[in-house]
N, C-alpha and C positions, 0 to 999 in steps of 0.2 A: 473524589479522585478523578483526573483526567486523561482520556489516553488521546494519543495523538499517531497515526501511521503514516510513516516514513520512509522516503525512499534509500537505499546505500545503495553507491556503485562499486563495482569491483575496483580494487587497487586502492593507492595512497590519495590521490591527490587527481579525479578526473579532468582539472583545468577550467571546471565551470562551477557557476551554482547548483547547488543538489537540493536548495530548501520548497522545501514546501509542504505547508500549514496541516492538513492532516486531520485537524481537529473535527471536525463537521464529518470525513467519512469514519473515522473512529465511533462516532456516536451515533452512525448509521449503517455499521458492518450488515448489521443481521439483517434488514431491508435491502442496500445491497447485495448482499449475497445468496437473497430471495430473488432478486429482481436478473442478476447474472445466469443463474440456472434457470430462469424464464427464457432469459434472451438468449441463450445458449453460448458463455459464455465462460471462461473460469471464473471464480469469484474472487476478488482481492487478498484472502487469506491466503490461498493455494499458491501467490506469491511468496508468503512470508518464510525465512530462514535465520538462522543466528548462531554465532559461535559461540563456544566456552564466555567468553568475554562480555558479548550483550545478553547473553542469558542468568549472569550473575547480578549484570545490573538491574534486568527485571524483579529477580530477586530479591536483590535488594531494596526495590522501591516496592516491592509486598507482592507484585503480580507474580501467580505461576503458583509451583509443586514442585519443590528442591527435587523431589520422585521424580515425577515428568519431566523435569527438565534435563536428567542422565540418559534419558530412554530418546533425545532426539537427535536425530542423523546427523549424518557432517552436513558442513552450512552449505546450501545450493545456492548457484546462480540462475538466474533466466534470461532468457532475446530480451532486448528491449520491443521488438515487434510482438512477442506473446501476449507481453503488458498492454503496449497499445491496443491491441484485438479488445481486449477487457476495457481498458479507459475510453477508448472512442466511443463503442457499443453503450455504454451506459452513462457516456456522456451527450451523444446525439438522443438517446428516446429520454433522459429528463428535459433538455432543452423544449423537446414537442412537449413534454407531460408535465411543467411545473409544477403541477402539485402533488405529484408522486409522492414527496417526503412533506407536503406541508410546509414550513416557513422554512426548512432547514435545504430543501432542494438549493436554491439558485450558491448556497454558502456549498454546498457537495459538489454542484454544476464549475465553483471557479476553483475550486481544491481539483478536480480533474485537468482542469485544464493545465493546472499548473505540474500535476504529474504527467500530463503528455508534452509539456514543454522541453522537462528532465528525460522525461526517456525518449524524445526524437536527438536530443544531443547527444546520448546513450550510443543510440544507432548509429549516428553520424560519426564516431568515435571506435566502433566496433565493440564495445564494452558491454558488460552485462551486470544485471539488479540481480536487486532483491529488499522485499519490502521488511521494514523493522515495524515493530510498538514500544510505545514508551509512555509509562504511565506515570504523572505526576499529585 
């Protein structure tokens, strides 16, 4: 199984591209999210939110606890500058550090940049995220 973490912006239809790949920080949360709380920073999950709607899909694709998934709050948004605080921060110290993650770094180093591309257009927009999973 694969998961892949994703960015949503608020509303229908934000006017741009929202893609980006995912895959590489998906398979590197838990390093991430050691390395965020070093650097003093949120960690990429404490983005994450989801309605009735993507938590049935998770569901559906096997991820999650039908239980735990009643027990979670209405879907949040966030700044796109919150996000960027976290993407710049642990996109600048892998750049100096490649071998933080070992081969999987410079693949986590261009999945960042491609969520700081999505959330400066976020800003530029006045709009606000919020990061998904999706497990295949």
């Amino acid at each position: 199984m694969s998961a892949s973490m994703y960015i949503v912006v608020e509303g229908e239809d934000p006017g741009y591209d929202i893609f980006v790949n995912g895959h590489a920080l998906a398979r590197n949360e838990d390093a991430l999210e050691k390395l965020a709380v070093r650097l003093g920073v949120k960690p990429l999950l404490e983005f994450f939110s989801a309605d009735q709607n993507s938590m049935a899909l998770l569901l559906e694709e096997g991820a999650g606890d039908p239980e735990w998934a009643k027990t979670l709050p209405p879907p949040q948004w966030f700044s796109p500058e919150d996000g960027l605080a976290t993407i710049s921060t642990l996109h600048d110290f892998l750049k100096d550090a490649p071998t933080t993650l070992g081969t999987e770094t410079l693949l986590v180093v261009n999945e960042l940049e491609e969520y700081e591309r999505v959330l400066r257009k976020t800003a530029m927009r006045n709009l606000r995220w919020q990061l998904a999973v999706s497990w295949k």
